[in-house]
C-alpha positions as CSV (number, residue, x, y, z in Angstrom):
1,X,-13.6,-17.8,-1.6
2,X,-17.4,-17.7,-1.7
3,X,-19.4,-19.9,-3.7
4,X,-20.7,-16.6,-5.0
5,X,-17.1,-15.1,-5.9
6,X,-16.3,-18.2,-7.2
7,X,-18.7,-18.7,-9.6
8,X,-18.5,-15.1,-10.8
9,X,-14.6,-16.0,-11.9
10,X,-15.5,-19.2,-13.4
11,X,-18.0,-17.4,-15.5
12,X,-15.6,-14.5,-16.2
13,X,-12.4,-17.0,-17.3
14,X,-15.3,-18.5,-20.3
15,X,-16.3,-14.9,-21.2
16,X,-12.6,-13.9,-21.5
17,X,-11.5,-17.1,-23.5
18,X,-14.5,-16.6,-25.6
19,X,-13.3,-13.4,-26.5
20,X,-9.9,-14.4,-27.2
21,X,-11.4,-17.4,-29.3
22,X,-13.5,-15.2,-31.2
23,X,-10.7,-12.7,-32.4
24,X,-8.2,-15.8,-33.5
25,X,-11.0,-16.8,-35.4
26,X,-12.0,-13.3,-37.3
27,X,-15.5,-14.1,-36.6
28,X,-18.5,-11.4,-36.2
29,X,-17.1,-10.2,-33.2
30,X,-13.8,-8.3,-35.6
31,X,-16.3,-7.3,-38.1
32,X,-18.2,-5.6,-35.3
33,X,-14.5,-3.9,-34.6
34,X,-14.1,-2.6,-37.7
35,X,-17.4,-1.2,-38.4
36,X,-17.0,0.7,-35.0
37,X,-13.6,1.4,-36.2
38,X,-14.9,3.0,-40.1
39,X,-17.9,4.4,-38.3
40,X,-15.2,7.1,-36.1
41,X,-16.8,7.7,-33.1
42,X,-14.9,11.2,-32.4
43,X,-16.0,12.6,-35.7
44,X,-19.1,11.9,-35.8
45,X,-19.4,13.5,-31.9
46,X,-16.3,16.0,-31.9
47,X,-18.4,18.4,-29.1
48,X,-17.2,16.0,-26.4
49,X,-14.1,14.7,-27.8
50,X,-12.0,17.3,-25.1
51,X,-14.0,16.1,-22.2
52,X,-13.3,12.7,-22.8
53,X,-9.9,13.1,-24.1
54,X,-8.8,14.0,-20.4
55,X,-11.3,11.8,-18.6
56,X,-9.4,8.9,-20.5
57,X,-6.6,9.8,-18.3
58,X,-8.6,7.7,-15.3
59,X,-7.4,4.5,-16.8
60,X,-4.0,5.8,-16.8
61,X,-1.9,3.5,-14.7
62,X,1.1,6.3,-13.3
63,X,-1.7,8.8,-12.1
64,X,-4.3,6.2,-11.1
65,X,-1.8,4.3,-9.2
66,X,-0.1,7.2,-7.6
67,X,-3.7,8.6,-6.5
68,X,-5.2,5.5,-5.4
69,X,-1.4,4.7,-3.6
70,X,-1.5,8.1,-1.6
71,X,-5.2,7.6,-0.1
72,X,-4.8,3.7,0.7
73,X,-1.2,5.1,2.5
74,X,-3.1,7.2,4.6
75,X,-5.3,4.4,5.5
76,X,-2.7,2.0,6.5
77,X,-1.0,4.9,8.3
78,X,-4.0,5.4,9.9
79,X,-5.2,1.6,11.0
80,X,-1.7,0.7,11.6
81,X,-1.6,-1.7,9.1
82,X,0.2,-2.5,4.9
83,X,-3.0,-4.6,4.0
84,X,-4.2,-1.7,1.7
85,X,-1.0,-0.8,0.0
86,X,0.0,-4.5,-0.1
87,X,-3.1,-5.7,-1.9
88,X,-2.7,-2.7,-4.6
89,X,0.7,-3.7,-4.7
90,X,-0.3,-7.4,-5.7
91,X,-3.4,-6.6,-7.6
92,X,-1.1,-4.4,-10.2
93,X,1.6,-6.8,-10.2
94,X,-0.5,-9.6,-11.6
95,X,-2.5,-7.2,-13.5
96,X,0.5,-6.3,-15.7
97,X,2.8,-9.6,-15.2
98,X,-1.7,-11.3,-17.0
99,X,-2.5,-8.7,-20.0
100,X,1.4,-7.6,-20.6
101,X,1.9,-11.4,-21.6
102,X,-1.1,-11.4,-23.3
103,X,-0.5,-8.3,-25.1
104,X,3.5,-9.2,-26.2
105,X,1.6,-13.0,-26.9
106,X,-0.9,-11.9,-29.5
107,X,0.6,-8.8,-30.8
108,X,-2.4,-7.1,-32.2
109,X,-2.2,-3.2,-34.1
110,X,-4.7,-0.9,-33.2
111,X,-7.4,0.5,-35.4
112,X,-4.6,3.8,-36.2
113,X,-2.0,1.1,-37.6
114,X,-4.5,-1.2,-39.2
115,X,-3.6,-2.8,-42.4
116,X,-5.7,-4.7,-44.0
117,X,-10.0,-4.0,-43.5
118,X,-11.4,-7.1,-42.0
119,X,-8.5,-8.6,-40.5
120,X,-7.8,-9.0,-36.7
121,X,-3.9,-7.9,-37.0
122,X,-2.8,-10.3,-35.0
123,X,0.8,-11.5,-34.8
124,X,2.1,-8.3,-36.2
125,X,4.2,-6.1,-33.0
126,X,1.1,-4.5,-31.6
127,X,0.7,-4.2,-27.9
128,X,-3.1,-3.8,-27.2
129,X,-4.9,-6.7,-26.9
130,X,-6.5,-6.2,-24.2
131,X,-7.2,-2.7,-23.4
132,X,-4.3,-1.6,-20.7
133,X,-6.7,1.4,-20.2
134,X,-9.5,-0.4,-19.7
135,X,-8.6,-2.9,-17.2
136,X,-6.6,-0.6,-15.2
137,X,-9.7,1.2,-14.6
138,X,-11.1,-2.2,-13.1
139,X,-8.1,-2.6,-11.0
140,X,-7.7,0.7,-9.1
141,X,-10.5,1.9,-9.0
142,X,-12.3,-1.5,-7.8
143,X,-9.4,-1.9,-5.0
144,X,-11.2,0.9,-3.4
145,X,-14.7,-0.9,-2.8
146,X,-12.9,-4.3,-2.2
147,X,-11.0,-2.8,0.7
148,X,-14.3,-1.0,1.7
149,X,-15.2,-1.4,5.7
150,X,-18.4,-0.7,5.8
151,X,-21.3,-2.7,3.1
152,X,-22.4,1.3,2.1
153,X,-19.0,2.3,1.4
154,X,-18.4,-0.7,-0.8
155,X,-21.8,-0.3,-2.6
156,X,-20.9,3.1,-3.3
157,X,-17.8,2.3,-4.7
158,X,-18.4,0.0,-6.5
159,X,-20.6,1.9,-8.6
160,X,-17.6,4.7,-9.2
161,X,-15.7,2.0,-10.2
162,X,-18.3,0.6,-12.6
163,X,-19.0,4.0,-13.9
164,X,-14.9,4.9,-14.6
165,X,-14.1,1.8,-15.8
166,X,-17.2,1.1,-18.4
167,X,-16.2,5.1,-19.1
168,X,-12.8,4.4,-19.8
169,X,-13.0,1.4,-21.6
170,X,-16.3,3.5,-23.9
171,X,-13.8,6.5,-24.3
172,X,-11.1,4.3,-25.7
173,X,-13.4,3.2,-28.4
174,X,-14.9,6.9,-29.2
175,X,-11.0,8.0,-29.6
176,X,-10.4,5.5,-32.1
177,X,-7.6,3.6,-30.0
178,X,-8.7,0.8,-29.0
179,X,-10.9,-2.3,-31.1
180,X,-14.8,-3.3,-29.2
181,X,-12.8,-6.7,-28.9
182,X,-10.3,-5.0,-26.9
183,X,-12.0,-3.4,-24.2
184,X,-14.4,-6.1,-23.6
185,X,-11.0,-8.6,-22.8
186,X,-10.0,-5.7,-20.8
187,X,-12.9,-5.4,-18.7
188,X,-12.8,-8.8,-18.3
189,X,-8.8,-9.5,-17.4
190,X,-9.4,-6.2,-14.8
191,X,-12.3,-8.3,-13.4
192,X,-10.7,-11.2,-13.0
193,X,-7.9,-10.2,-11.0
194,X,-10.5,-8.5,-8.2
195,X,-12.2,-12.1,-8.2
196,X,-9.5,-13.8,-8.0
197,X,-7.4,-11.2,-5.7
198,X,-9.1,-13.0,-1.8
199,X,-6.4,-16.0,-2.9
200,X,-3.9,-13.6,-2.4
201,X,-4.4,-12.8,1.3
202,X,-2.3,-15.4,2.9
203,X,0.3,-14.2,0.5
204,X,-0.4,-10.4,1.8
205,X,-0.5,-11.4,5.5
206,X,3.0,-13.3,5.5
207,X,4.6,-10.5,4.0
208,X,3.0,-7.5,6.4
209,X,4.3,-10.0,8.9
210,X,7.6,-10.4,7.5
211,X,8.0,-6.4,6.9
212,X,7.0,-5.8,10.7
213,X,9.4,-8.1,12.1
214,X,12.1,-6.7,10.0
215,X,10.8,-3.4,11.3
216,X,11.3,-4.5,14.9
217,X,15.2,-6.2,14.2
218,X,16.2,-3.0,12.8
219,X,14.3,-1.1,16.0
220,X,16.3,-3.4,18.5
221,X,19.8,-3.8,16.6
222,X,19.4,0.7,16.2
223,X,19.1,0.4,20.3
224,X,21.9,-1.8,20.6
225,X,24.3,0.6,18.5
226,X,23.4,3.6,21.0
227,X,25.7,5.0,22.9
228,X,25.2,4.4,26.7
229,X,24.1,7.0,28.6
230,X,26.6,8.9,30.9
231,X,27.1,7.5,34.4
232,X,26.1,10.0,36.9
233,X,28.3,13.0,38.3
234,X,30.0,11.7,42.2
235,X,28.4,13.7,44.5
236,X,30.9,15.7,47.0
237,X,31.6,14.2,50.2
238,X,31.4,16.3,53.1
239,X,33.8,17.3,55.3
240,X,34.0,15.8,58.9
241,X,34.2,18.5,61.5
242,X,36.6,18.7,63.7
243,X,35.8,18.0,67.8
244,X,38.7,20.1,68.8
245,X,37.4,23.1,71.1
246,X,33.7,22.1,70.6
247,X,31.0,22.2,73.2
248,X,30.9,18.7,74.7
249,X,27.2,18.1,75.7
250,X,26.1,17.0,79.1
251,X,23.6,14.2,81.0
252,X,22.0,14.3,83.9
253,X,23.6,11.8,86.4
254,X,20.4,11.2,88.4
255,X,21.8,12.9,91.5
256,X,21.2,16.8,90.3
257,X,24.5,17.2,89.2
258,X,25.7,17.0,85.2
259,X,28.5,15.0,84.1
260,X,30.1,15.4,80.7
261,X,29.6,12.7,77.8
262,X,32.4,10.9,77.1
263,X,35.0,12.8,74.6
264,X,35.6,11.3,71.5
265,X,37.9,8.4,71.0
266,X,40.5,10.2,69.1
267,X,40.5,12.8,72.2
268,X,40.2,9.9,74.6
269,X,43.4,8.8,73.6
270,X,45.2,11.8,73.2
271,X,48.1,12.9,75.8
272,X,47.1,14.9,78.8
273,X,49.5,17.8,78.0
274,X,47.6,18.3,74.8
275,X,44.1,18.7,76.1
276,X,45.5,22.2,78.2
């Protein structure tokens, strides 16, 4: 990991602890969530609350994964490689093994199921703490401009990530789901698992490696199994012709006259009486 990288996840590990800090001690950062939270976003804007009701769907895991899945299955199909799928694969299993713990750990209601104005409801069977939304936006949609090939493409997508998940994580606030102190956890746990996902390459190459030699046991035991091909029809042997009454070529003796060849063994041999 670059010095660059690296520093980036050491600075994003403090702003996600901070965070965490701040909400187990109600400081200003849940009063900030529950003036959001009495303000209502989505009433006091209701023109776009359709639009973003469905954009929210973006930070969806199922049909984010499933999208993101299908085009990074093409590209493997096509560079003859499971790096792609594999590092989606690992990036979303430590996404949800990270803010599912966290989540089950700190068991914090949202603003809907709020109890008591001014507390952080923590400790009380809630399940969003961070925002799932919100750093499943990070995750799939960065995967696309950390797998990037070229520095344009990676640029570019990186800014679509940006965009969906700051929109995401905004959306969840405007719809009244989700605490400020929520999302900004989110974006943060989503972030740290791109930083932190280059660790994970050895990991990703020994199990391509593993999957392609399985691939090629199962190729040569299927060969083995097959039945063996047909050995090839006998082909008919002719029939030997029979001397008996045929022309018996000549030579030339050297003194003008011809002499017959010499008859065949089998006529050599035979009796006198049966040559007339």
């Amino acid at each position: 990991m670059s010095p660059v990288r690296l520093g980036l996840f050491s600075a994003t590990v403090a702003f996600y602890l901070a965070i965490v800090v701040a909400v187990l001690g109600t400081t200003w950062l849940v009063q900030l969530d529950w003036q959001v939270m009495l303000f209502r976003p989505y009433k006091q804007w209701p023109a776009i609350h359709g639009f973003l009701d469905a954009f929210v769907v973006l930070g969806q895991r199922g049909p984010t994964a499933v999208l993101v899945a299908a085009w990074l299955g093409w590209r493997s199909w096509r560079q003859r490689t499971l790096r792609p799928l594999l590092a989606l694969g690992f990036a979303l299993l430590l996404l949800n093994a990270s803010v599912g713990a966290v989540k089950i750990g700190l068991g914090r209601l949202g603003p809907h199921y709020a109890t008591e104005v001014g507390s952080a409801e923590l400790w009380a069977g809630g399940d969003i703490f961070p925002s799932g939304h919100t750093a499943n936006a990070v995750v799939t949609w960065g995967i696309l401009a950390y797998l990037a090939t070229t520095p344009r493409a990676r640029r570019w997508l990186s800014v679509v990530a940006a965009v969906f998940a700051l929109g995401v994580g905004a959306t969840t606030v405007y719809l009244g789901t989700h605490w400020v102190s929520d999302v900004l956890l989110g974006w943060a746990a989503g972030l740290l698992i791109l930083l932190g996902l280059p660790w994970c390459e050895p990991a990703i190459a020994r199990v391509e490696a593993l999957v392609f030699a399985l691939r090629e046991r199962f190729s040569t035991a299927g060969s083995w199994l097959a039945p063996n091909p047909a050995p090839p029809a006998a082909q008919p042997v002719p029939a030997r012709q029979s001397l008996v009454g045929a022309r018996v070529p000549t030579q030339d003796s050297g003194n003008g006259t011809r002499a017959a060849m010499p008859r065949a063994a089998d006529e050599a041999r035979a009796p006198a009486s049966s040559r007339y």
